[in-house]
PASEBA-1860 file (N, C-alpha, C; in nm, 3 decimals):
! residues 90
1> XXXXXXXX> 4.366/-7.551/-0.900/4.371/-7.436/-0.813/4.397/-7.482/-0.670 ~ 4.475/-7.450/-0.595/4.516/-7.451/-0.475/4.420/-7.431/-0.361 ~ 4.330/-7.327/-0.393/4.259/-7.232/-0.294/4.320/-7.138/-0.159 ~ 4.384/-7.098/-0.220/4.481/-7.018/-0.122/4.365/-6.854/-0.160 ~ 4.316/-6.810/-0.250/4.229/-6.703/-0.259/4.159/-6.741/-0.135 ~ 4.093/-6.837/-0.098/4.028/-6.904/-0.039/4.001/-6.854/0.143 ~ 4.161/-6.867/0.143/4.215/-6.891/0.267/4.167/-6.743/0.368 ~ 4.100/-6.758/0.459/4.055/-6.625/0.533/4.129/-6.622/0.657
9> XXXXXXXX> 4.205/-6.701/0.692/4.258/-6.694/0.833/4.162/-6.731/0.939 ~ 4.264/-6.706/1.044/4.186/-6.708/1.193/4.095/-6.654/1.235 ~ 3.980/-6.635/1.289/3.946/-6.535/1.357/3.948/-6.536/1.511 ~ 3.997/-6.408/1.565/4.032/-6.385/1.726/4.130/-6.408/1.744 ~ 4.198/-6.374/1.902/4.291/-6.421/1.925/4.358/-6.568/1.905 ~ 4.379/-6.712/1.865/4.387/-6.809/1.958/4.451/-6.816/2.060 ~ 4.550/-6.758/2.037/4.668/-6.785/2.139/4.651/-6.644/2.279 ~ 4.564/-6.606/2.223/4.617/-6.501/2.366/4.558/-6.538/2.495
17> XXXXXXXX> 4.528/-6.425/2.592/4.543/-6.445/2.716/4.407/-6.519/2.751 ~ 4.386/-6.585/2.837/4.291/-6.660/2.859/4.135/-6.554/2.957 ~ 4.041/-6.568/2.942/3.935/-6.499/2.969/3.943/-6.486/3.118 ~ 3.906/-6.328/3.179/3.916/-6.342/3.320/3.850/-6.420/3.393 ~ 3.751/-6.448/3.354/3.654/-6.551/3.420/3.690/-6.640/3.461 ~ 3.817/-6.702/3.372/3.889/-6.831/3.375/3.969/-6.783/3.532 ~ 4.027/-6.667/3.533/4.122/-6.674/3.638/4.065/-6.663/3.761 ~ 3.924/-6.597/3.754/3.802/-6.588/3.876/3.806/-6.733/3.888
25> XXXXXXXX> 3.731/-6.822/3.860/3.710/-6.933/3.923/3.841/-7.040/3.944 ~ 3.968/-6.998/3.903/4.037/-7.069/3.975/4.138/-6.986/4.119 ~ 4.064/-6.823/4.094/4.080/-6.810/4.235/4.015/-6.839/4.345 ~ 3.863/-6.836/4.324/3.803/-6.892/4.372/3.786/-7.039/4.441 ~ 3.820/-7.133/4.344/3.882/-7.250/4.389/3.980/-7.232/4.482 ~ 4.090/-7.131/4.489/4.212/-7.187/4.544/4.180/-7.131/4.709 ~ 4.071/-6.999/4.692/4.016/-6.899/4.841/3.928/-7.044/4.903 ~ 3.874/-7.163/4.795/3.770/-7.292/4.897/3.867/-7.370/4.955
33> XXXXXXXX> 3.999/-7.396/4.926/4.061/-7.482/5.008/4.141/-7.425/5.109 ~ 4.156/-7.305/5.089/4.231/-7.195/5.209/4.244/-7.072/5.181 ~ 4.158/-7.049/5.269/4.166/-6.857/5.226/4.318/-6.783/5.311 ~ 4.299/-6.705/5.146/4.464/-6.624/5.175/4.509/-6.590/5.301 ~ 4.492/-6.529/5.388/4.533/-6.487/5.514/4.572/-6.612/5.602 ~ 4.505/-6.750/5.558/4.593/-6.856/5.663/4.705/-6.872/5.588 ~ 4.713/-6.860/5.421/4.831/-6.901/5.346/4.954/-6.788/5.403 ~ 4.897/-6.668/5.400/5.023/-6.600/5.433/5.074/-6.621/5.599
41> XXXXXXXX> 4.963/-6.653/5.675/5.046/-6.685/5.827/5.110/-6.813/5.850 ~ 5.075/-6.894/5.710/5.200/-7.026/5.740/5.279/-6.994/5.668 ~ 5.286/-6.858/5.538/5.444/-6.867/5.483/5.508/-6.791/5.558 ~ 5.426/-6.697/5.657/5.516/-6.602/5.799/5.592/-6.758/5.931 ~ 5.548/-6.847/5.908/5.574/-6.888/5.982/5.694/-6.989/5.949 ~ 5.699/-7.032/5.801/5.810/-7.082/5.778/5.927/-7.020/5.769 ~ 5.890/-6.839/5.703/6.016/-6.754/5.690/6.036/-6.777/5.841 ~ 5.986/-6.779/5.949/6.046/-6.753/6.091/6.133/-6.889/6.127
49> XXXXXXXX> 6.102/-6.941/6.096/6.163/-7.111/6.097/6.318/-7.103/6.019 ~ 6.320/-7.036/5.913/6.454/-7.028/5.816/6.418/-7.100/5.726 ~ 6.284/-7.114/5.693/6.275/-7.166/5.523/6.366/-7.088/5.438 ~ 6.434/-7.117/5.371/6.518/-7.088/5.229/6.401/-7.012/5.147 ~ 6.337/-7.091/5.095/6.204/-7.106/4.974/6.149/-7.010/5.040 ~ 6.067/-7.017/5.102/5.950/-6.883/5.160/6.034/-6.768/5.203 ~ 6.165/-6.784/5.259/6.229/-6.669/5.284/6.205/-6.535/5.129 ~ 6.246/-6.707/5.008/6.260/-6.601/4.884/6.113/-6.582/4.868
57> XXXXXXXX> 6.034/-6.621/4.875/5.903/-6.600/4.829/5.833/-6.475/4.918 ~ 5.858/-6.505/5.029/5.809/-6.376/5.107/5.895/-6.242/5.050 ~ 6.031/-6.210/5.024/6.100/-6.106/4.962/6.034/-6.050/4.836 ~ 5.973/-6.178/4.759/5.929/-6.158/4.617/5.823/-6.067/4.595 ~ 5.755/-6.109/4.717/5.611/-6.078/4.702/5.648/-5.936/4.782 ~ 5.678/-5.909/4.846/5.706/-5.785/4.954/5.783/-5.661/4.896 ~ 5.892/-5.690/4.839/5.963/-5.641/4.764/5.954/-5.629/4.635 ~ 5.945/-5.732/4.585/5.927/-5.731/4.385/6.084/-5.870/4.333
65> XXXXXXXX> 6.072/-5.881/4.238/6.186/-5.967/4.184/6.286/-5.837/4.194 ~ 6.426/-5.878/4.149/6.558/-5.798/4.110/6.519/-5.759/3.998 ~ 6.579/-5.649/3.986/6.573/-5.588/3.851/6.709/-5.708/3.792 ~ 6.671/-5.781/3.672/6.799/-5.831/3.604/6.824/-5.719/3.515 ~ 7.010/-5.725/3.520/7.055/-5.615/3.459/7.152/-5.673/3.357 ~ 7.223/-5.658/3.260/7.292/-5.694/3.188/7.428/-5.625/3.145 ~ 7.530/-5.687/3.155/7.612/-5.546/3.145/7.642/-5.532/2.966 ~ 7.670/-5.420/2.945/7.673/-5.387/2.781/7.865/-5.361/2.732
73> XXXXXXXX> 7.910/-5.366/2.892/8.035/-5.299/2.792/8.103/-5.420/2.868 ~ 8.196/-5.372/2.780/8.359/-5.446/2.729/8.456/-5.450/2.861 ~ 8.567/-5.487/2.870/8.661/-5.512/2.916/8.769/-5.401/2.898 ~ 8.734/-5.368/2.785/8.802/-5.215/2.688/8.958/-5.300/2.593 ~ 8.960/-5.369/2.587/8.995/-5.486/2.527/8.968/-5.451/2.413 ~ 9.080/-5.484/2.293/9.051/-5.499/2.161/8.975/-5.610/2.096 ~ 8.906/-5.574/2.012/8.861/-5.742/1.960/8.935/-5.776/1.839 ~ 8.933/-5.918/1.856/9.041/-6.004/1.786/9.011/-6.030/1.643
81> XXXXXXXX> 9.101/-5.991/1.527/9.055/-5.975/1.405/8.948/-6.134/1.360 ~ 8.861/-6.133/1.292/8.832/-6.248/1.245/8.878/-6.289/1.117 ~ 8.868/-6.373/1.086/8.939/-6.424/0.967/8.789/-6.523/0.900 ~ 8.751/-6.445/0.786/8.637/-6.508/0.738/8.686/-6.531/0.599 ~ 8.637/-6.748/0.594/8.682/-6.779/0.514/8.594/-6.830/0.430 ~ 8.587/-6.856/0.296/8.461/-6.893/0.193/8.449/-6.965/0.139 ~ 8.363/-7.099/0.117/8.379/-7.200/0.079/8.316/-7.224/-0.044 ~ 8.332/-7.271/-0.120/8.256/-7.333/-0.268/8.125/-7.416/-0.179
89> XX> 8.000/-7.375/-0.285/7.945/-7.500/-0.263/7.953/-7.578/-0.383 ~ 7.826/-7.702/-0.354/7.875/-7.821/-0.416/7.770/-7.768/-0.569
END
């Protein structure tokens, strides 16, 4: 016998999102080495400088990312017959 009757699975998530608690104390950590408001007056101060990087990072945060868009159509272009061919196997 295998024992696959056996077999009960996982229990809980494993893979999912990690406990908030987890994300509390590493905000916490990050507010002991510099609390937010000096972080944002040195990334105000690099966008003023012409940082590249914080330029985009300040937009990100202020604005939001781009919507990525995808385009769906064609060229209006015919498409080119295929030619499907069939092979023996061995």
């Amino acid at each position: 016998m295998d024992g696959r009757v056996n077999n009960r699975g996982t229990i809980g998530n494993k893979g999912g999102r990690p406990p908030k608690a987890d994300e509390i104390k590493v905000i916490e950590a990050m507010d002991a080495v510099m609390i937010p408001e000096e972080a944002w007056k040195n990334l105000a101060k690099l966008v003023q400088d012409g940082d590249v990087q914080a330029i985009k990072t300040w937009l990100a945060y202020r604005y939001g990312q781009p919507k990525k868009t995808i385009d769906h159509q064609n060229d209006g272009g015919r498409f080119e017959r295929l030619e499907i061919v069939y092979v023996e196997g061995e």
